[in-house]
C-alpha positions in Angstrom: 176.6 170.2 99.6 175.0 166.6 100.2 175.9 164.5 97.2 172.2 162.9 97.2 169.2 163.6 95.3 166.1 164.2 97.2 162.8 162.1 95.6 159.0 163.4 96.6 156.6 160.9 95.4 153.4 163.0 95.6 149.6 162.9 94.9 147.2 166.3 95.2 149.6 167.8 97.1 149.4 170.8 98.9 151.5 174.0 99.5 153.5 172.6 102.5 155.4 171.0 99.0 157.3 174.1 98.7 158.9 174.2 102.4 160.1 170.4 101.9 161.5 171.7 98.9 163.2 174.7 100.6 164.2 172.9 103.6 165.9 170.3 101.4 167.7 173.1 99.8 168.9 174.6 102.6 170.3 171.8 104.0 172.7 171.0 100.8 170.9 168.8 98.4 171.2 170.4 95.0 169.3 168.0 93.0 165.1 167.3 94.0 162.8 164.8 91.7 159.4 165.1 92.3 157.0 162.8 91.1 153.5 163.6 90.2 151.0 160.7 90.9 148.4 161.5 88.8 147.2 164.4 90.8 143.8 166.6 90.3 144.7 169.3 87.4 143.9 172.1 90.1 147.2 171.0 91.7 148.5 171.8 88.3 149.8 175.4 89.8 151.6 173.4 92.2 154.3 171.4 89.9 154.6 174.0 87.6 156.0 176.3 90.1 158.1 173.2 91.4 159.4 173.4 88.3 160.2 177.0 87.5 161.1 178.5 90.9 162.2 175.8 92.4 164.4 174.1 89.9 162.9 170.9 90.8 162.4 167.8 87.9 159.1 167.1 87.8 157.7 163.5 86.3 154.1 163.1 85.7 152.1 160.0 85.7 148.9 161.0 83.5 147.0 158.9 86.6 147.4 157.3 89.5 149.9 154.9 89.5 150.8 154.2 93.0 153.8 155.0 95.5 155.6 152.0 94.3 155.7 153.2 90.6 156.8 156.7 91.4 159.6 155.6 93.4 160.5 153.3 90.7 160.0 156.0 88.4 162.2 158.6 90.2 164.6 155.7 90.3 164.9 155.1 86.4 165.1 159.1 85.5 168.1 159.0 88.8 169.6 156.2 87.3 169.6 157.6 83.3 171.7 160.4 84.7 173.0 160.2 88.3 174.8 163.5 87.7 177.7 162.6 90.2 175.1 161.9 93.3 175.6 158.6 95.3 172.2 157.6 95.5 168.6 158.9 96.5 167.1 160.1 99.7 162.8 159.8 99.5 160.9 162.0 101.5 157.2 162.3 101.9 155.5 165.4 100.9 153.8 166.9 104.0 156.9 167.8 106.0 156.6 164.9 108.1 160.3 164.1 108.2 162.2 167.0 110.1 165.3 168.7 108.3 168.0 167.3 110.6 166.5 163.6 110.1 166.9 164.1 106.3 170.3 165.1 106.5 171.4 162.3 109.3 169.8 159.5 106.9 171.8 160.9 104.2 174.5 161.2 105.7 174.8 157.5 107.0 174.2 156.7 103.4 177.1 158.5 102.1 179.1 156.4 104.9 177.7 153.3 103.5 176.2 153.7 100.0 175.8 150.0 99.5 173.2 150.3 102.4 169.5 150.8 102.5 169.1 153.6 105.5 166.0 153.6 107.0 164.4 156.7 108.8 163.3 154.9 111.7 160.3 156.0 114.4 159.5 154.9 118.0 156.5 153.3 118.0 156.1 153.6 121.4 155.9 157.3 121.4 152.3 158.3 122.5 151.9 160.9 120.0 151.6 157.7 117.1 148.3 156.8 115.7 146.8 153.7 116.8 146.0 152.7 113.2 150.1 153.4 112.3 151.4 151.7 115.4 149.5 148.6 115.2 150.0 148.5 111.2 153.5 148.9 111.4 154.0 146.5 114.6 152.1 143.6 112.8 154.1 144.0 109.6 157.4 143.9 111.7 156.8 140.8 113.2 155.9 139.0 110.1 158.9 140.2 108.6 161.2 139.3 111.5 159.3 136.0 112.4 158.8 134.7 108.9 161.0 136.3 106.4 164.2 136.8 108.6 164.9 140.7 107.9 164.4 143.2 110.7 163.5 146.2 110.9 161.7 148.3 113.5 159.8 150.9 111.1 158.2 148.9 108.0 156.2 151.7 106.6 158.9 154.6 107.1 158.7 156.9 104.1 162.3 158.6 105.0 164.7 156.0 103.0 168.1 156.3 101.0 169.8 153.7 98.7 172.6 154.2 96.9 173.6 153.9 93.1 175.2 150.1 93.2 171.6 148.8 94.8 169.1 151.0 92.5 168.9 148.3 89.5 167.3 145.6 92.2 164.9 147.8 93.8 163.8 148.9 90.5 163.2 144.7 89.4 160.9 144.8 92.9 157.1 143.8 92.6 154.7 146.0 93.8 152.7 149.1 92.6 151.6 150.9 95.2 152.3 150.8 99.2 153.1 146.8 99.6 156.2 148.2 97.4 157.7 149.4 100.6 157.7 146.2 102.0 158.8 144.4 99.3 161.6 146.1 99.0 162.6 145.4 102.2 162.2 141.9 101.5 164.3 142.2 98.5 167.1 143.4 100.6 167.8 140.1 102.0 167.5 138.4 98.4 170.3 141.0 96.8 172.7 140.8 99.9 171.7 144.5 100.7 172.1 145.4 104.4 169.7 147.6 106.2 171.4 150.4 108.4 168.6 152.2 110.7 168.9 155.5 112.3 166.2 156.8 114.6 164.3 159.9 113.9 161.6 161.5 115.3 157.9 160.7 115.4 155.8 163.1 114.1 152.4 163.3 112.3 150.5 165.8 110.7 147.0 166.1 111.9 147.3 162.6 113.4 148.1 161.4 109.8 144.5 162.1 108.2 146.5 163.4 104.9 148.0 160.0 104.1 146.7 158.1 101.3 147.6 154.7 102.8 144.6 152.5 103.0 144.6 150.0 105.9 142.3 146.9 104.3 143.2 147.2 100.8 147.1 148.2 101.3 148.0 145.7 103.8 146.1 142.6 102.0 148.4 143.6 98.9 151.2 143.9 102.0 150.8 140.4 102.5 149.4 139.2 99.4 152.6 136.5 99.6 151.4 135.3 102.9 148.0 134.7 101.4 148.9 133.1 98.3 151.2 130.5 100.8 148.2 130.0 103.2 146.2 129.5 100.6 148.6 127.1 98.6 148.9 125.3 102.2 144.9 124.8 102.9 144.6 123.6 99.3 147.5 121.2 99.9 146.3 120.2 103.4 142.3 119.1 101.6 144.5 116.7 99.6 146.7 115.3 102.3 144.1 115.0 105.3 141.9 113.5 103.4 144.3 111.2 102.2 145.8 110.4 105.9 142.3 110.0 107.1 141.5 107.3 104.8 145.2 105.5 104.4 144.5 105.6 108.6 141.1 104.1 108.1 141.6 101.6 105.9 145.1 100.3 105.9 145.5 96.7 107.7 148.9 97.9 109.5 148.4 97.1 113.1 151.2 98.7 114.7 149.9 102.4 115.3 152.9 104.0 114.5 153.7 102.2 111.8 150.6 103.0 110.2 150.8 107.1 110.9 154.3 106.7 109.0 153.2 105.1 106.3 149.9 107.0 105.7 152.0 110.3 106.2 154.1 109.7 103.9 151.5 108.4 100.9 149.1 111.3 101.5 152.6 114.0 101.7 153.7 113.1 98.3 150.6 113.7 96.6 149.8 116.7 98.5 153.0 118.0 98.4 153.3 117.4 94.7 150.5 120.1 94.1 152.0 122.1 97.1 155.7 122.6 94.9 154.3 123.7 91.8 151.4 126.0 93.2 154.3 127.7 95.7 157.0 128.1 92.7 154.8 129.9 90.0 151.9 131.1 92.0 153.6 132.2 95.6 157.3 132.8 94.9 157.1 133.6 91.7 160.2 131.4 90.7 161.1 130.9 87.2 164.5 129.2 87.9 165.0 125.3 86.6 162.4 123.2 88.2 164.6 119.9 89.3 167.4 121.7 91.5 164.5 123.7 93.4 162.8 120.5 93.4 165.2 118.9 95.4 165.6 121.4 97.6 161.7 121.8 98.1 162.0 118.0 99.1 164.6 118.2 101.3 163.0 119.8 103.2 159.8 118.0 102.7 161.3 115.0 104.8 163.0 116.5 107.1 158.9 118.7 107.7 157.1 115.3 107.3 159.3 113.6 110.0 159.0 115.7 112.3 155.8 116.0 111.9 155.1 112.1 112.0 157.0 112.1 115.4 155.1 114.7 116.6 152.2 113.1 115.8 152.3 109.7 117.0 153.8 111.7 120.3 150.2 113.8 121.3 147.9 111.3 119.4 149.1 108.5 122.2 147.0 110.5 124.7 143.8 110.3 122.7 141.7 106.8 122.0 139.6 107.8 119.1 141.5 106.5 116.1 140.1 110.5 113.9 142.2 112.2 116.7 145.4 111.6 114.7 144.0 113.6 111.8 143.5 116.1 114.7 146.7 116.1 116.0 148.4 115.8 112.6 147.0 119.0 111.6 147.6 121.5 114.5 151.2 120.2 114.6 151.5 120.8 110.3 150.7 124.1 110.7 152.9 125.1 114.0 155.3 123.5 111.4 154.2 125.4 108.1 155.0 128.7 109.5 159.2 127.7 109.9 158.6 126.3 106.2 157.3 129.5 104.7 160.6 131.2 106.3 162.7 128.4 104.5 161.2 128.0 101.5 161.3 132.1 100.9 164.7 132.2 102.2 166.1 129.2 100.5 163.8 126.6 98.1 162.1 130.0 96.1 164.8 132.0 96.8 165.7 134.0 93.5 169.0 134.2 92.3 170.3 137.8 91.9 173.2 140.1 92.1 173.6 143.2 94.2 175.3 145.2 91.6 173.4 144.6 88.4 174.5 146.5 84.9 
């Protein structure tokens, strides 16, 4: 027997439920939660007999509340009563993830139940969607590039997280499908490592039963990365315009002189708006405001000197006097995307503990 309960977050399923169900028991896991999303009452039928011939421990959300919730919720009822299991393995509901993938992933965890195990696909298989691969390829990257954790399957549905790491994924924002990557974020903030372990690739019907919803899901996906872009361009109105005047205007005849000085006049104000839009809007920080401050500030020189050098470098092989607005701005933002990374990482980071009672 596998000491790890089995969750099924599920909405309108159908009856391919019960051969998840039966696979899982077969393979040794006593103990199966299934969460109800909200489904249509003519799927009804369905949970009741989860319930009574299956032995399963149905929750209900009266509607829709999203995957996010429903692993969240699984995860406080798991949690309550843990009933001597080390943690949870999630499985989708359409027998997507094979038996022997299920018991390999939960397996590793049981090795290392201070570990998020991922169920990891190749994406370079042909049988994968186009829609999938280029959805899950995208949201790697970003993650890798600009928030440091890597992984190779973003979106992977086959997870297990042990008992010492459930209190911080339940503290995780997100109610629906950007929960997923969220809490792969969060890993990195709560000293969680990631452990992968490949499985195979396979989709049912070429995915048309999944409820994942490619505009809508992956702007909440990135709904951080939008809030920062938009904190930036907001910031940037205040500071160009500023450097373009201050350049303009100021009777400093040495060029470089007078890129320093206007960078630096036009930075503080802009960057002023820039610190407190990014700690409660972006990053959601609540921490004291002057050590983050000087953190955020920090790093502001260090940003704004290279950036000046930069700067006065290109704008030497351009006359017009506008082109160092020009240049200034395609070098901030080449810059901006190492500052998101930092400032996530380290200004904004929230302070937490991996083992939380």
């Amino acid at each position: 027997m596998l000491n790890v309960t089995v969750v099924i977050p599920t909405l309108n399923p159908n009856e391919k439920i019960f051969d998840v169900v039966t696979h899982s028991r077969s393979l040794g896991f006593n103990r199966v939660i299934i969460v109800n999303d909200g489904s249509r009452e003519d799927k009804n039928y369905i949970f009741e007999r989860l319930a009574a011939e299956f032995d399963c421990e149905v929750l209900t959300h009266e509607i829709n509340r999203g995957k996010g919730r429903a692993l969240k919720t699984a995860m406080e009822h798991f949690l309550a009563a843990p009933k001597g299991d080390v943690g949870i393995v999630t499985l989708d509901d359409d027998g997507q993830h094979t038996a022997k993938d299920t018991v390999n992933v939960a397996k590793a965890l049981v090795d290392e139940p201070d570990k998020l195990v991922l169920g990891v696909r190749d994406f370079n298989s042909p049988n994968v969607p186009p829609k999938s691969k280029f959805g899950n390829k995208l949201t790697a990257f970003f993650m890798r590039f600009l928030c440091g954790v890597k992984v190779s399957d973003t979106q992977t549905g086959l997870r297990a997280f042990g008992l010492s790491s459930i209190p911080a994924f339940i503290k995780v924002s997100g109610e629906r499908f950007e929960y997923e990557t969220n809490m792969l974020l969060a890993t990195k903030d709560n000293g969680i490592g990631i452990k992968e372990v490949v499985i195979d690739t396979v989709y049912i019907e070429n995915n048309s039963g999944t409820h994942f919803h490619p505009i809508r899901d992956s702007l909440m996906i990135y709904k951080q990365l939008f809030a920062y872009i938009g904190s930036a361009v907001a910031s940037a109105l205040i500071e160009y315009g500023l450097f373009t005047i201050l350049t303009l205007t100021l009777p400093i005849g040495d060029r470089k002189a007078l890129i320093y000085v206007s960078k630096f006049i036009s930075r503080f104000f802009s960057s002023l708006f820039n610190f407190f839009a990014n700690k409660k809007f972006v990053f959601g920080n609540d921490g004291a405001t002057l050590p983050v401050a000087l953190k955020y500030y920090a790093l502001c020189i260090v940003q704004t000197l290279l950036s000046s050098e930069i700067t006065a470098f290109i704008s030497k092989f351009f006359k017009a006097e506008i082109m160092m607005t020009v240049c200034n701005f395609v070098t901030d933002c080449f810059l901006a995307l190492f500052s998101y990374r930092i400032q996530r990482s380290w200004v904004f980071a929230k302070k937490q503990n991996k083992k939380e009672k």
